[in-house]
N, C-alpha and C positions, 0 to 999 in steps of 0.2 A: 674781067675775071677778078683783079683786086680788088673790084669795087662789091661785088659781091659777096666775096669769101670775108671782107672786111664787115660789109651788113649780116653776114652770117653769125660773126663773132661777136657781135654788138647786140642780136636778138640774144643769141645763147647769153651773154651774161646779164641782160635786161632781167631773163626768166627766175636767176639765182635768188632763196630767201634771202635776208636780210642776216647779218652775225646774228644779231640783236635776239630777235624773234628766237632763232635756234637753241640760244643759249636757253628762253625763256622756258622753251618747250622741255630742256631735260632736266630743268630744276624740278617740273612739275611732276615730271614720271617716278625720279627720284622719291620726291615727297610722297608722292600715293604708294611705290612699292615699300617705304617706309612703314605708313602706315598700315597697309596690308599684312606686314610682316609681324608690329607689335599684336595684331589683331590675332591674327592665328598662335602668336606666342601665347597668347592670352589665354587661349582654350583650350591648348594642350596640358598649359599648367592646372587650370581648372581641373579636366579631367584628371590628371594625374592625383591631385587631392584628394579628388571624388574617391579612387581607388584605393590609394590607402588609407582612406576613415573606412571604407569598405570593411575593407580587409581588416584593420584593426577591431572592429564592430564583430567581426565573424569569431576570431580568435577568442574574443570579449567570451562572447556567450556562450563557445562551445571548445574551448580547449580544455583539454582533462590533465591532469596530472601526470598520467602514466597512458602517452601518444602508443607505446608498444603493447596494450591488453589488449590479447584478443578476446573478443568476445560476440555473441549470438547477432547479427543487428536487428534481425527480427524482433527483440529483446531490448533494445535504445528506449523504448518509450517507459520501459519498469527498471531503466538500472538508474543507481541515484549515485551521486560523490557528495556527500555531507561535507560541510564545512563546518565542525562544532566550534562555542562561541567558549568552551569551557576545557578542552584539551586540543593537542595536535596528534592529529590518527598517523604521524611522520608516515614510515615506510608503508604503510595500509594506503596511504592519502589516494594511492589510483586505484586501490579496489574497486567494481562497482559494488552497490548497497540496493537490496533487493527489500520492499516494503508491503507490509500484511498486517491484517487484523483478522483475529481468531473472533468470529460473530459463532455468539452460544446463549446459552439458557442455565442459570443456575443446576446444579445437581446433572450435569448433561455428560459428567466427565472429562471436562474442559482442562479440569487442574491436571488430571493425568498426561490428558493428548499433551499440557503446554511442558509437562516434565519432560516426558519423550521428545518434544521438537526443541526443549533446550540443552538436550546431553548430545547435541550438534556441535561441534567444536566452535562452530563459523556463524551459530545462532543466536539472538538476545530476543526471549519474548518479558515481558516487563508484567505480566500478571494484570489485576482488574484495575487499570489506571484509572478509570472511571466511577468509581465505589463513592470518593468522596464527590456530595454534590456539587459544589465549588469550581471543582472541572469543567459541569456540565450544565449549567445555569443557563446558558445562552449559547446559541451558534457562535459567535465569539471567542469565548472562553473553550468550547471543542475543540475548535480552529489553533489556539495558541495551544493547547494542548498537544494537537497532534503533531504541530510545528516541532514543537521542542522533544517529541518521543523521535519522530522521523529524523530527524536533524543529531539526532544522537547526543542529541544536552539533556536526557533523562537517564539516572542512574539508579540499578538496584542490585540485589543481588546475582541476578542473571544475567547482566552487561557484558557485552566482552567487546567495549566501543570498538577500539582501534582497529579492531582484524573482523570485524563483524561485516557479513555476507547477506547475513538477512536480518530486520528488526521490525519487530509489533511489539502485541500486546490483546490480551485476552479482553472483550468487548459484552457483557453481557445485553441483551434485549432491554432490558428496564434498566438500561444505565442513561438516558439519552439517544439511544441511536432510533428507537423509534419516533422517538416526536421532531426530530429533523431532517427526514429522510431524503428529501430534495437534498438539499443544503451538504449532507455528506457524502451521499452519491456523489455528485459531482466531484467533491475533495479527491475522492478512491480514485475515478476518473482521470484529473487533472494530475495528480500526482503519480499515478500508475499503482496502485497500490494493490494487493492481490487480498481477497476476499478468501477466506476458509472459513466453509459454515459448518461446525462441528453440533449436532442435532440427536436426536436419540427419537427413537419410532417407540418406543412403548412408553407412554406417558402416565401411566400408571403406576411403573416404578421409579422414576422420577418422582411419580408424588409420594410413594412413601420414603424415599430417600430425604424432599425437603424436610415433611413430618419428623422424622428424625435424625433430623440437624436442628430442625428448630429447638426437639426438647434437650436436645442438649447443650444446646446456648446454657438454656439454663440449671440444669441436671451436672453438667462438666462430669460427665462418664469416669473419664481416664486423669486419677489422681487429681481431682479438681480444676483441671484444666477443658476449656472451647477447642475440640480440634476437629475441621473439616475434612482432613484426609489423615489417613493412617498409614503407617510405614512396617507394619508387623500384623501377621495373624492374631496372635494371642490381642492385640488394641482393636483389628476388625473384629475378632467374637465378641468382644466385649461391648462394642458398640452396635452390634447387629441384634441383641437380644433384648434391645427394648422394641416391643412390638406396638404400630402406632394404633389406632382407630380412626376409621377414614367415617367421614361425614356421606351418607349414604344420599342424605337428600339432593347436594349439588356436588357429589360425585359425577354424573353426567356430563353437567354444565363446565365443572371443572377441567375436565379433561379435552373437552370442546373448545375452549378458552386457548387454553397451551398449546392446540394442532393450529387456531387459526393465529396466533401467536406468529409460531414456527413459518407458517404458510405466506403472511403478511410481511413478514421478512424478506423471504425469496422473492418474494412478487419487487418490494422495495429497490434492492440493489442487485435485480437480473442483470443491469446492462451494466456492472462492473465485471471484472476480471475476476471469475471464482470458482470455488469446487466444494462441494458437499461431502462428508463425509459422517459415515453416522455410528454411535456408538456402538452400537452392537454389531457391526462388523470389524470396526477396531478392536475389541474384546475379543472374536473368533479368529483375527488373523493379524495382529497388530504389526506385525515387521510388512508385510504388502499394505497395509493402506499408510506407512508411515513413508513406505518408498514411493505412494503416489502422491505426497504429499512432498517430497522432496524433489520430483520430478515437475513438480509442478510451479516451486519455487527456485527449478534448477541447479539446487545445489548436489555438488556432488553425494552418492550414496553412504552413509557408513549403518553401523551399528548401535540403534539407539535404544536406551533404556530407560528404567523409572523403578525407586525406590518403592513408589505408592501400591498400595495392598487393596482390593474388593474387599468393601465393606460387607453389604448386599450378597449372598449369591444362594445358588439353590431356588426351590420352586417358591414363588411370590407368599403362596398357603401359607407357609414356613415365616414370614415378615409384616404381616396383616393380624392384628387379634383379630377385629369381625370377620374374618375370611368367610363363613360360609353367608354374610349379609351383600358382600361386595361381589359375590360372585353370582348369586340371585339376580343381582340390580345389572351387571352386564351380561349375563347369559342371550342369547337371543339379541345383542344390539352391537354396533359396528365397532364397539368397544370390545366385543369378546378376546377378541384374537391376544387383548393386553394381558388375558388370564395365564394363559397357555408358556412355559419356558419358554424363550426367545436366545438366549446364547450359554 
């Protein structure tokens, strides 16, 4: 029995590892949970980087000045926050800034509509920026243009940077905008800009209106001065009674010209943001189409005015010497309807 329970205890610690070995085995586990541990330390910190360049990057591009304006978000892609390079807009600085171009046609009325939508307390329209050619030389030169009108580093007398809610400027057809049509679609597009086509349907009187503005470039009616708009009855009569002579042979052509004009236009910058609005309805009801005009650049409603006087009015007979030649020549053609009073 001793001899046994003796070879008992002699197998049992035959079987025992060695110190040696054991020690070997937990330096080894040590070391790998080691390295295990810098490894996962490793990726956390990474990530956590990741997240805040993230985040930093979001802040970057899209914090506004004023986090508490409420406003439309439907409407995010047309509100702007200028940064001018030439004032600080201080307490405005989280306004948003609403962006447009009044697209017109010389003689269309344009000066008046831009009077009416700048006796807006919250409005800066900038008038024909595009007049000199210099501006307009090149897509380029457009481009830095429109940069420094939107951006609010353009100054006139219609400015009202710092508190300003909306900002353009009056854009004639023959100023550039047709010969880069692509090119500035796109701008209206990308920048959200809102399109107002202010147009006029009877091109007839439009063209005696050019006729006489032309001759009084050089004629200076009114005490020898050039004035394209009037601000008093007694300067419209006086300017209304020179009566022009329309060229009867490309009278037709003429008036054909200015529709597809107008026409080529719309076609142009359909897929901008925009609204039509036409003279001779502004003329029969100016406070509704001035409210649909405010509604559409969302500014709140007020009460808006214009010093500027009708030149023109009364039946066309009355503003045409050859009236009874011009009236022959469209009788019977799709032109007639230009004879006839219209507002």
């Amino acid at each position: 029995m001793g001899e046994l329970l003796f070879s008992f205890n002699k197998d049992t610690l035959t079987i025992k590892p060695p110190k040696k070995a054991s020690l070997v085995l937990r330096l080894m586990l040590s070391a790998f949970a080691m390295v295990c541990g810098i490894y996962i330390c490793s990726i956390c910190l990474k990530q956590m980087n990741l997240q805040n360049k993230n985040k930093f990057l979001f802040f970057d591009d899209f914090e506004r000045p004023c986090s508490d304006t409420i406003v439309d978000r439907s409407q995010i892609p047309f509100l702007h926050y200028p940064k001018p390079k030439t004032f600080n807009r201080s307490e405005c600085s989280g306004n948003p800034v609403k962006l447009f171009a009044i697209v017109s046609m010389q003689r269309s009325g344009s000066g008046w509509f831009e009077t009416l939508l700048n006796s807006h307390v919250n409005v800066s329209s900038n008038g024909e920026i595009f007049g000199p050619k210099s501006r307009r030389n090149n897509v380029s030169s457009i481009i830095q243009t429109l940069d420094r009108v939107y951006n609010l580093d353009w100054f006139t007398s219609s400015s009202k940077n710092e508190c300003s809610a909306a900002i353009g400027f009056k854009w004639m057809l023959n100023q550039g905008l047709m010969q880069h049509p692509k090119e500035i679609s796109e701008y209206f597009n990308d920048r959200g800009v809102n399109v107002i086509f202010l147009l006029r349907r009877n091109m007839l009187r439009r063209l005696v209106s050019m006729l006489a503005n032309a001759f009084d470039k050089d004629a200076k009616l009114l005490n020898g001065v050039h004035v394209s708009h009037v601000h008093s009855p007694e300067e419209a009569s006086l300017l209304s009674k020179y009566k022009p002579n329309i060229n009867i042979t490309s009278l037709k052509s003429d008036l054909r010209g200015m529709e597809s004009t107008s026409m080529k236009a719309l076609n142009y910058f359909n897929n901008t943001r925009h609204i039509i609005i036409y003279y001779e309805d502004l003329i029969r009801d100016p406070s509704q189409k001035m409210m649909q005009v405010e509604d559409f650049l969302k500014l709140p409603r007020m009460n808006l005015t214009s010093q500027q006087v009708k030149i023109h009015k009364g039946a066309l007979s009355e503003h045409i010497k050859n009236w009874d030649e011009v009236n022959k020549t469209l009788s019977g053609t799709a032109y007639e309807k230009f004879l006839q009073a219209d507002y």
